[in-house]
Structure formats: C-alpha cells, structure tokens
BAKEGU-739593 format. One record per residue: x, y, z of N, C-alpha, C, O, CB in turn. Coordinates in steps of 0.05 Angstrom, whole numbers, plus 5000, padded with zeros to 4 digits. Glycine has a CB too. Example, Ala and Ser with C-alpha at 12.3 -4.5 7.8 and 13.67 -1.06 7.14 Angstrom:
<sites>
526448865156524649105156526449345156528549345169522649115181525749555142527349795143525850015157526850235161528249885114
</sites>
This chain:
<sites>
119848248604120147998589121948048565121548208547117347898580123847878567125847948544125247778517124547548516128947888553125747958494124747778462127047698449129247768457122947968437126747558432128747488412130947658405133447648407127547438388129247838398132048168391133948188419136348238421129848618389132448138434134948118459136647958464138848028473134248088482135747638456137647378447139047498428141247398431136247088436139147618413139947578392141747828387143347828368137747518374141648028404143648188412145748188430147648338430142648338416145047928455146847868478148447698462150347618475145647728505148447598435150047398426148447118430150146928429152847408441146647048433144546808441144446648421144746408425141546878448144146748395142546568373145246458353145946228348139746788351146846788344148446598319150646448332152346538347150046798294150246078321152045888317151145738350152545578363155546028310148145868356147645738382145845478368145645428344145745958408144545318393142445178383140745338404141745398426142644828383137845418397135945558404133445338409132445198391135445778383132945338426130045088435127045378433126545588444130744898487125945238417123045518413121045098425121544868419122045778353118645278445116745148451114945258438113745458447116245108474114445148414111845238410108945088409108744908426112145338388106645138391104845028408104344918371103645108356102445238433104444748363103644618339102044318337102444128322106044598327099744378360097544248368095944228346093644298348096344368390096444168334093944138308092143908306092443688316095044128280089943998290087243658291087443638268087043818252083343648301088443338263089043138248086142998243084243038258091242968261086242868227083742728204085842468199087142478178082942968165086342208216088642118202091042218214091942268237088642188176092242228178094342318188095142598159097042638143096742008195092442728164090943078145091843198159091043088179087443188140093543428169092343638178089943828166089543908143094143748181088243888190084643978186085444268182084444408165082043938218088044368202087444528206090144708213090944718236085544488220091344838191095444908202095545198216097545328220098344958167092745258222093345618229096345608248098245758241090045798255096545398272097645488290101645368286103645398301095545398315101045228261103545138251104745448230107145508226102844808230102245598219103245738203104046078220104946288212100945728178103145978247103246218265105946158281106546348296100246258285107545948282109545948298112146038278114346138284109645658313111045958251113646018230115146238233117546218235112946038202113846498233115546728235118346758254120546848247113646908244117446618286119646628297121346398295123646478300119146698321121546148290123446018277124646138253127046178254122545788271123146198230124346318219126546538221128946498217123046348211125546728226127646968240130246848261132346978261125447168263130046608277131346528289133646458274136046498277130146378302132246338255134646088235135546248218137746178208133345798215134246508207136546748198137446928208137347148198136146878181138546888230139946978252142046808258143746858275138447018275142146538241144646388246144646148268146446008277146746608255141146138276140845858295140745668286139645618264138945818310142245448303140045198294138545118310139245048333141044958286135245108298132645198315131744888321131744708304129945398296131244868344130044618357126944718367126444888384132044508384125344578352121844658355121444378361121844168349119644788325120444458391119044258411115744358410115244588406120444278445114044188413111144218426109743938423110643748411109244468409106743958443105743688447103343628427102443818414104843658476102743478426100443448402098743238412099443008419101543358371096643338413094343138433094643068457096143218470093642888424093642858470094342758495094142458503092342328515092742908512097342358488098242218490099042018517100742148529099342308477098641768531098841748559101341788566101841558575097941528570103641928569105641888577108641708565110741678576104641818596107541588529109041368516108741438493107541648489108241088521109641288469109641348441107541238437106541048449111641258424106541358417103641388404103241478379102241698375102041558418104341228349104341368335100941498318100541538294106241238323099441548338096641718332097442008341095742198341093741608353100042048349100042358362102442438348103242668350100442388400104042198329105842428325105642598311103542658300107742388320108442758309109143048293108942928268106942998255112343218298110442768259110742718224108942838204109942918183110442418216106342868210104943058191105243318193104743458174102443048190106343438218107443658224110243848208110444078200107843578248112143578211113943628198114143648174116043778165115143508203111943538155111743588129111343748125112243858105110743488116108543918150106944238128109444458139109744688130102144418144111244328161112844538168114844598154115444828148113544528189116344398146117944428121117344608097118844768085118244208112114044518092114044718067113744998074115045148060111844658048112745058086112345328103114445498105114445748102111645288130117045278112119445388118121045468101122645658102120645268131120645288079121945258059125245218063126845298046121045468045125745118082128945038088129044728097126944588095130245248116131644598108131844518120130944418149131744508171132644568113129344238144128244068175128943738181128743538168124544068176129643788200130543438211128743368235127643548248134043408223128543148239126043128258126742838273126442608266122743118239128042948299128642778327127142618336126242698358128842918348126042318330124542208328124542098352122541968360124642098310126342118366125442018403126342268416127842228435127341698421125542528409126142768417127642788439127743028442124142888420129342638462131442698470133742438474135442398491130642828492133042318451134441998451137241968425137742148409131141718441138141798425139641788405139341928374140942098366139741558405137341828359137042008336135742248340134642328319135841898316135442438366135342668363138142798369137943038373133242748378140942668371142842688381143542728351143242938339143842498401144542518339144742468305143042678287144042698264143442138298140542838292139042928282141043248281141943368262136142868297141243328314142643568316145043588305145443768288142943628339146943418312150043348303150743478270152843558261150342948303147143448254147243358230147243598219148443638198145343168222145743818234144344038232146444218236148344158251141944058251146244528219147944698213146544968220144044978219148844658185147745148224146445488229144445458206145045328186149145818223141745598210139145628198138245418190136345408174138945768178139445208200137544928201134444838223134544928245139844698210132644708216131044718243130544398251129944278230127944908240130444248272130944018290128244008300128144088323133344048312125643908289123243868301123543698315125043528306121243818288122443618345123143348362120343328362118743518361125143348393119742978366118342888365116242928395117243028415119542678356113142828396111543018415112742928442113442698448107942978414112943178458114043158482111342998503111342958528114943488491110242968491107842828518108642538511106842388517103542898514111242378497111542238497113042068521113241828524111842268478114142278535115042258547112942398581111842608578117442328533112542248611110942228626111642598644110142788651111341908642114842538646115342828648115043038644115743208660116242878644113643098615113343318610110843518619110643768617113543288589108743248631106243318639105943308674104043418685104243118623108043168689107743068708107143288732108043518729109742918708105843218754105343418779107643438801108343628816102843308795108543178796111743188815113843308807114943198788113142928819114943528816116443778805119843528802121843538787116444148838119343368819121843158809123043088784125343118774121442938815120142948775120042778753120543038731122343078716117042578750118043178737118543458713120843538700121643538677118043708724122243668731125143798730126443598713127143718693126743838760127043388712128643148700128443128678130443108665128342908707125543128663125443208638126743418625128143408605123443228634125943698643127243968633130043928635131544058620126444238650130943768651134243758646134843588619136843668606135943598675134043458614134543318587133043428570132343238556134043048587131943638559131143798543133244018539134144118518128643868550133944088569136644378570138244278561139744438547138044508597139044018561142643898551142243948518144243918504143643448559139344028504139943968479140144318468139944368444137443738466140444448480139744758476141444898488142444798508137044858487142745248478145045358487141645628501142345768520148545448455139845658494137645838495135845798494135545598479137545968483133445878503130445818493128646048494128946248507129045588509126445958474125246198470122146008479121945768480125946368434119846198486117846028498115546208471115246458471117346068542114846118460112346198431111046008430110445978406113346238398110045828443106945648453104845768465104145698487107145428472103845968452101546068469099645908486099245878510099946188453098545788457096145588473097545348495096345158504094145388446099745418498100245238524101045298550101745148568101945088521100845638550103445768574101445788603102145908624104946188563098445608599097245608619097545378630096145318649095145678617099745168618100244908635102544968646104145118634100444638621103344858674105544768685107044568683107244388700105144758701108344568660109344348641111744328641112744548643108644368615113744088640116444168638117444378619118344588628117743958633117344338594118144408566117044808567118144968551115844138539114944908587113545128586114245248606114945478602111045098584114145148638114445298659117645188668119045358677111845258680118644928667121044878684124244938667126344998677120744538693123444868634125244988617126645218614128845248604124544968602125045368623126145738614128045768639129845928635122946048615128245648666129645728687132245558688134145558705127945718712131945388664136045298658135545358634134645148623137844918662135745568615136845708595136845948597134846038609135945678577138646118589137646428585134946418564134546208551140446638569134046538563130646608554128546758545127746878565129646608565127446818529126347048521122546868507121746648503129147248493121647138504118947008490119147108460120347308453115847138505118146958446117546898413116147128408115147238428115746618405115547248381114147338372112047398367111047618360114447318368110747098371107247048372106447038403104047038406106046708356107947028426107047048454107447358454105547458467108746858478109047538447109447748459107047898433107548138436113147848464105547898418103648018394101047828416099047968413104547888349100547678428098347498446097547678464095547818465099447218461100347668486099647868512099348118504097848248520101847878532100548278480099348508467096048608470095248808481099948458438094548388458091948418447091048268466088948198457091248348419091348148491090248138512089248278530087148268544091048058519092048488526091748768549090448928537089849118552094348948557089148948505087249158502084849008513082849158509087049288470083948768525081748698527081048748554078748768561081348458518082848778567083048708595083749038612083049108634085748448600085449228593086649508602085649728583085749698559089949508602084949918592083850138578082349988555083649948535086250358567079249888555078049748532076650028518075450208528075749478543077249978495074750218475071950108480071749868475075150218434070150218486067550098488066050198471067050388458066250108512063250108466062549938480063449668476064049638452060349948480063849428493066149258495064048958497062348938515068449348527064348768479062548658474062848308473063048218450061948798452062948148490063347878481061447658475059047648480064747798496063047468463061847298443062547058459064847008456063047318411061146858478062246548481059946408468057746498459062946438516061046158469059545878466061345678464063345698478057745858442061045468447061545218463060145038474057745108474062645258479060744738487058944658492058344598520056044528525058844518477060144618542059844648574060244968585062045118577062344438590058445038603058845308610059745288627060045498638057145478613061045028645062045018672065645098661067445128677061144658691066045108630068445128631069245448624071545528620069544918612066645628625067045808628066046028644065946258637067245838614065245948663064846068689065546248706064446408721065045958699068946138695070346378710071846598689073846718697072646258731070946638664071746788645068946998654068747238654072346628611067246818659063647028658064247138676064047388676060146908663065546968705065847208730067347378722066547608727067147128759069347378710071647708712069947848684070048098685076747628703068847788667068147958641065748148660065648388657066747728607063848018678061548148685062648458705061048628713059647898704066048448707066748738715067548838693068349068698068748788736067848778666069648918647067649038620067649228605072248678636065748738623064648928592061748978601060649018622064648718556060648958570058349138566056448998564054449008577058349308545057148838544054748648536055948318532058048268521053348778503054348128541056147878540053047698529050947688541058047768577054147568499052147458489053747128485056047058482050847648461051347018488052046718502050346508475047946548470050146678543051646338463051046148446051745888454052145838478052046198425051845678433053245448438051745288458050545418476055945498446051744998459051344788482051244898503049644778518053144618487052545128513052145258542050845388543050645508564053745368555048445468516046845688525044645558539043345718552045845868505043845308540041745128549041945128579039945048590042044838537043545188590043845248616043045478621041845488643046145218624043245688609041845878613039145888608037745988625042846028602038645828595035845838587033845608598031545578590035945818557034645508610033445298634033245568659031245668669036344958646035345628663036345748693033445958691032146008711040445958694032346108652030646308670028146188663026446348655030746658663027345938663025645778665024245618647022145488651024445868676025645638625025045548596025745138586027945028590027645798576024145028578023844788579026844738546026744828523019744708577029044558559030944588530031044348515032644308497034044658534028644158525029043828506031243688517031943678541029843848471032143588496034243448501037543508496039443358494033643258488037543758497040043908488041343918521040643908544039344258471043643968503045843898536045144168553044944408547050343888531044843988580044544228598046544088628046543858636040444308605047844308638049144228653046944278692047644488703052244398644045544178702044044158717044844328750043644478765043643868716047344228748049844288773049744508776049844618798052944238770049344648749051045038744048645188738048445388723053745108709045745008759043845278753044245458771044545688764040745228752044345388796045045638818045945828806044746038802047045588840049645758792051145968794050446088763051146328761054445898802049345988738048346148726046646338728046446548715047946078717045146208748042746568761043846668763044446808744041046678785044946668783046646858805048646998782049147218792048546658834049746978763050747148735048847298737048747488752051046998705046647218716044547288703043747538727043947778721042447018696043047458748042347648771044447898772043548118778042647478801046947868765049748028781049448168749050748368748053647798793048348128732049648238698047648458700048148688693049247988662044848388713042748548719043848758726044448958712041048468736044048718754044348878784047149118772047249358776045748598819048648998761051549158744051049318719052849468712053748928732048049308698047849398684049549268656049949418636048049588696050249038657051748918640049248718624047848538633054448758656049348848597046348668580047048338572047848258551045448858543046748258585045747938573044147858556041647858559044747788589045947768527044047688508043847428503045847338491044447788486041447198508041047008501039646938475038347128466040246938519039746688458037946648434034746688442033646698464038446328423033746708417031046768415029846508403027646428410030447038398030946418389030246168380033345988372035746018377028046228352031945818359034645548361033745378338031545338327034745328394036945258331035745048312036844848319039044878329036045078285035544528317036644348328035144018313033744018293036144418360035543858322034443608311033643388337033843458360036843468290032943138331032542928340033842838353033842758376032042808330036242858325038742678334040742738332040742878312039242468325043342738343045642878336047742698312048942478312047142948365047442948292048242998263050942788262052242728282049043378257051442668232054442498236055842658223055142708200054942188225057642758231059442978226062142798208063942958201060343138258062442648204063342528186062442518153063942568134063242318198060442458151058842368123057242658119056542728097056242048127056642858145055043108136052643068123051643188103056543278119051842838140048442748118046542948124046243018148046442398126045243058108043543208115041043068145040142848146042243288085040443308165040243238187036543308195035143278215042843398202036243388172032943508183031943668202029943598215031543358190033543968205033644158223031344238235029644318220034744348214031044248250029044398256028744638271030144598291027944288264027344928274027545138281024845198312022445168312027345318252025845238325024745318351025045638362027045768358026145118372022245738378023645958391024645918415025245678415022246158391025245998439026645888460023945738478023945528491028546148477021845938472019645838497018045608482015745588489017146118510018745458463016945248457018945088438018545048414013945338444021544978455022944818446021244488451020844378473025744878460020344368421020444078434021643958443024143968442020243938427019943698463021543578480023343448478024943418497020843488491023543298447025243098436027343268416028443148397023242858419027843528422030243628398031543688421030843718444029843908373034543698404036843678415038044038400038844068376038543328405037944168412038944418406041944438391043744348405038944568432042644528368045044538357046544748345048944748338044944408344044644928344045545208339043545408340041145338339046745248313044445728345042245818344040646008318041946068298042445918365037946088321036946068306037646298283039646438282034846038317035446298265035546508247034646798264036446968264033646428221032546848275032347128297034347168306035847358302030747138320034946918326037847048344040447148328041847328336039346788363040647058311042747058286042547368286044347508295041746888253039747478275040247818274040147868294041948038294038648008260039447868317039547978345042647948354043448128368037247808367044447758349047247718353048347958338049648138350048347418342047847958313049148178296048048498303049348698299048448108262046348488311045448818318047448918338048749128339042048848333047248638360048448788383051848738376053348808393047248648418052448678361055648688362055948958341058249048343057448348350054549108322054749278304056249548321058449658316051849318290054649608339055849848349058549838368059450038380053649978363059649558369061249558389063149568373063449498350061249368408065049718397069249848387071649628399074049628394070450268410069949458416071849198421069248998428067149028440074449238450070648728410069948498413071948258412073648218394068348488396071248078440072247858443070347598438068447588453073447868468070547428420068947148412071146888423073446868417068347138371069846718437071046458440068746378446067146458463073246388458068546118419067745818428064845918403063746138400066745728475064545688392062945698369059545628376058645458392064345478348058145818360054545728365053745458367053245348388052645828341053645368349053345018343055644858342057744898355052144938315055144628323055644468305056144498292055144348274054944378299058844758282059144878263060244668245061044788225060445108267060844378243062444248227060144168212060644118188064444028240057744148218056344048204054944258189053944398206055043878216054144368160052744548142050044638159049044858165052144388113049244338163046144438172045644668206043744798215044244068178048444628216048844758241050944998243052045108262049744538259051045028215053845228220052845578209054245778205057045088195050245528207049445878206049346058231048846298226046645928195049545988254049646168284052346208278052846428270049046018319054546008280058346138274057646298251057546548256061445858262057246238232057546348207056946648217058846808214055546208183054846728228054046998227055947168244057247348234051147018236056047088267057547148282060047238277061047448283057647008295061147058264064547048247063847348222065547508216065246588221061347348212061547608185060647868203061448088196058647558153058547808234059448058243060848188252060448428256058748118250063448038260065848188264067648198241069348378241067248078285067548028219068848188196067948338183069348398164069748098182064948478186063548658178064848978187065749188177060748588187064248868210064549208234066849278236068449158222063749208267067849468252069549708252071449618276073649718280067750008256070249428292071849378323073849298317074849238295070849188345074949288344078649068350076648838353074548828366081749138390077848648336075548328343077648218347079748298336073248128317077647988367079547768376077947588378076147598395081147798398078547358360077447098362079246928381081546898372077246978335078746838401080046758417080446438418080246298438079146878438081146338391082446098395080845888397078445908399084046098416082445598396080445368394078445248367079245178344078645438413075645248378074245228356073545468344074145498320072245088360072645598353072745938334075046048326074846278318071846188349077945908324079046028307079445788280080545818258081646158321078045548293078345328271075845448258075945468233078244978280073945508267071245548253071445728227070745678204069145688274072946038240074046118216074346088195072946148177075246138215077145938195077945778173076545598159076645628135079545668178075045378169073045248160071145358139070545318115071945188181070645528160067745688134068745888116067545998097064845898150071645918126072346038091073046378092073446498071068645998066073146548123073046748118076046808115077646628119071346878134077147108107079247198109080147258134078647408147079247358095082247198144083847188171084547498176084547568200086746988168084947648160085747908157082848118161082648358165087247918126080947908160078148098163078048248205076948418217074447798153079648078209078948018242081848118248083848048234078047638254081848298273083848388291085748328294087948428291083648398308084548018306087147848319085447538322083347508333088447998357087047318308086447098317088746908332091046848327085346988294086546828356088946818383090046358367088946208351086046868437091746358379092646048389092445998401093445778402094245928390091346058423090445868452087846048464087346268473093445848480086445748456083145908475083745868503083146058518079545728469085245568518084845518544086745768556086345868579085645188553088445838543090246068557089046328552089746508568093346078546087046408529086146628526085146708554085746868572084346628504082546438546081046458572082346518599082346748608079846198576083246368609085546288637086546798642086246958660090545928613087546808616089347058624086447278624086947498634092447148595084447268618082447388622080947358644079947568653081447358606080447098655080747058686081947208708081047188730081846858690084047358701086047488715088247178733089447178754084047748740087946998715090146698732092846838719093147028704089446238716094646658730097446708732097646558711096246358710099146638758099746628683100046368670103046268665104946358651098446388644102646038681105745888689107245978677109146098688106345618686106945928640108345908610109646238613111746308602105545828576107946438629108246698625110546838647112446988644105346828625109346728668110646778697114546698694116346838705108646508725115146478680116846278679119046528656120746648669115345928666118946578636118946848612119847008620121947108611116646988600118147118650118347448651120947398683122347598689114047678661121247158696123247118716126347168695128547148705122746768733
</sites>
C-alpha cells in the first residue's frame, strides 16, 4: 500500500490537486459540533499535503442523507472547525461536483484546501449498481490529478468516493489509515497477552461476528451495554424490561458454550443499574436509578448501565492485561446518572500498563465526553463499524481498493 511520501516523491502532490476521502462524520447538536475527534484526526494529512504544495480537496459523507441535499447533513459546520484547525485557507464546493465547486477550485492555489460538500448528496455515492457508482467516481476523478484514501471509519463501505475512486487516480493511503491498520495488526498478529476485550452497546446481533473471531484470539471477553441482557437471559436470568434481543438466544449460548469449551473467560455484570423509564437525555433530569444484582432484576426496570460490583469486577479483570481492545459503551453514558460503567472502564485502561484501543464510535465519543486525556489510551480508533468489520477477518473494500 503506497503513502503520501510516495505521492509525493513520484511528483503527485506539488502544483497537483490531491482528492483525500476522509471520514469527517461528526454528531451535530444543530448545527454544534458534539464532537471534532475525527475532524481533528484527518488534519495531519491534509495538512502535510498542502505543505507539499497541494491543492487539497477533502471529500467525506456526513450522516445519511437520502440520496439529495439536506441542509441537516451538511459540512458547513465542518468547514468552520476545519478551517480553524487548519489555520489556512479553505473554500468549500457547495454542490461538490457542480459549478461552484468548479469556481471554488479555479480559485484555489498550492496549500490551499477545497472541502466539497457531503457526498451522500448525491445517490451515487452510496449506490449498489456498480453503473450508477462508477459515474459518480468519474465525476469526482475529473476534479483530482491524485487521491489519497484517510476515511477510516468508512473503508468498510463499497462506496464510490472509497472503493471505485482510487482505481482512476494514482493513489496512496493517508496517514491516519496507514497508523489504523498499524494497531489493528497488533490486535489481531502476535497479541501480548493476556489479551482482553471490552464490548457493549446496545444490540449484540451487531456484534456477533466480532465475538465469533475474538473467541479464537483472546483471553478474556467482558460484555456490557444493552447487549449484555441477552446474555444474561441466555443463562437464565429474568432482565425486566431492558432490551433483549430474543432471536440471538441460541447463538449467544452457543458463544457462552464455545468461550467455555476454549478456555476463554467470559465476564458478565454482577449487578446493574437501571430505571423505570428511559432517562431524557436532552434535559439530563435526574432519573431515579436504581441498583440491581443480575438474579433479582425487577420486572419493571429497564437496565442502563452496569453496576457498582461489576464496575470493580470490570476493572480487576482488565488490570493484569498487556492488550486491550474496548468498543461500544456500558450504558447511557450521555446521561450522569448512567455513565459510571463507561466511566470506569475508560480509567481502567488509562490506569494500566496495556496497548488499549478504543475502538471508535461511542467509546471514542464517550471518552471525550467524560473528560479523559486522549493520550492516556494507546490508540483511539475513527471507525468502530470498520474496526469491528477488520477484526472479523472481512475484506475492507476502502482497504482492498489502496493496496490494488
């Protein structure tokens, strides 16, 4: 897979225009950004690009827009925190391959950067018909002499802009994809053990197949979040009214059975905290928590995080471990009254000694949220659905497309 230093030695970048996909998916409040980790994680390689003499065209999609303009999805708040970030020059292609993104470029000079407006505005960029796709990627290539692919959290779609783009430009991967697949391969190749993961979240059917490939790799796999209720049904425990997915008791045994039979420890909560009703995460009104152990959850609480026991039982067993992977948060971490299971979780890996990789999504928003230092932790990924996906052992399009 070839990087920037390679563009940029074949003659690629100075006095080119350079197309970088990156992934500047951010959740908006409005029109707030909540949350810039992954705006402040693409900067480096634009940057570097645009002092190298490009003029940088940063494409990516933002929400999921139907196929049309939507001004609830655009970039424009984007373009503001990116500008400052950048502290240069940004112009911003407001029908990203239409007339004033024509006027936008025209305008634009070596170390200038050309944000185009969200590509899901267009039906192409998402489409299944390799027709329609390709057609987009050709009108994305007419605006670029190169491209570089640094959207992590997207290189698990088959997208125009991700998988059909890189095969009409010369091409290389960004900075933040090639530091991604880095700290992937320690999770996945020669792991330091004992090797220890962290999910939750709130459906376990969406991680199913991260549990099948981890139950050959690690050690210990401790389970929080909305999906632990599925478990804890599966070994016969009554969960109220907390989400349980009904479908996925079979194949949660049959884990639970295989983690056994493999010697791989499964840690579930011991107790839980939860309410009546689910909390308004807006106003953060205080919610009237209440604490349960697993075997005498009432019938009318709705499980939301877990408890104060499990809390130290989470932290014991991650203390001695030399690699840890976390995706997907205990509770309700947005709300105070639900956010002590993340909370703990998040200080025992910035406590301990391991490689920790927070793998994206809401645990790397959670992070931030509650305030810890980013630098306490290993590696915090930009894409959970691709974390996940490349830990699966799946092909990922965004990656496959890079390394051709």
């Amino acid at each position: 897979m070839k990087t920037i230093d390679d563009l940029i030695a074949e003659g690629q970048v100075e006095g080119k225009r350079v197309f970088v996909r990156a992934d500047l998916n951010v959740p908006l409040d409005g029109t707030t950004i909540t949350d810039d980790g992954r705006i402040r994680a693409a900067v480096p390689t634009i940057a570097k690009l645009a002092d190298a003499g490009a003029t940088v065209i940063v494409a990516s999609h933002l929400g999921r827009p139907k196929g049309e303009p939507d001004p609830t999805f655009s970039l424009a708040p984007v373009m503001t925190r990116l500008t400052e970030l950048l502290d240069r020059r940004v112009l911003f292609g407001t029908d990203t391959v239409g007339e004033q993104t024509e006027k936008a470029l025209a305008a634009a000079r070596g170390g200038d950067v050309v944000l185009l407006e969200n590509l899901r505005f267009f039906p192409g960029e998402t489409s299944k018909d390799d027709a329609e796709r390709g057609a987009f990627a050709d009108r994305l290539a007419a605006l670029a002499d190169a491209y570089v692919g640094d959207g992590f959290g997207a290189v698990h779609r088959k997208h125009a802009s991700v998988y059909d783009l890189p095969a009409r430009l010369p091409h290389a991967a960004g900075g933040l994809i090639a530091t991604e697949v880095g700290v992937l391969k320690k999770l996945t190749e020669d792991v330091s053990r004992p090797y220890a993961v962290v999910l939750g979240g709130s459906k376990v059917s969406d991680k199913l197949g991260v549990i099948d490939h981890l139950l050959e790799k690690a050690d210990r796999i401790l389970v929080g979040g909305g999906m632990v209720f599925t478990f804890l049904k599966a070994q016969g425990h009554e969960v109220g009214k907390s989400l349980l997915q009904e479908d996925q008791l079979p194949i949660v045994t049959e884990y639970l059975e295989r983690a056994a039979a493999k010697g791989v420890e499964f840690v579930l909560p011991v107790d839980v905290v939860g309410a009546t009703e689910f909390p308004d995460l807006r106003t953060k009104a205080p919610a009237q928590p209440v604490t349960a152990p697993v075997d005498a959850i009432p019938a009318d609480l709705i499980g939301l995080d877990i408890g104060p026991e499990s809390r130290k039982l989470f932290a014991a067993k991650l203390a001695d471990a030399a690699t840890i992977f976390w995706n997907g948060p205990m509770g309700v971490f947005e709300h105070p009254d639900f956010a002590d299971g993340t909370r703990a979780v998040a200080q025992a890996l910035s406590d301990g000694s391991a490689f920790s990789v927070v793998g994206g999504g809401d645990s790397a928003a959670a992070v931030r949220i509650l305030g810890f230092d980013e630098d306490a932790f290993g590696h915090i990924s930009t894409g959970g659905g691709a974390s996940l996906e490349y830990l699966e052992g799946k092909t990922l399009p965004g990656l496959s497309a890079l390394e051709n």
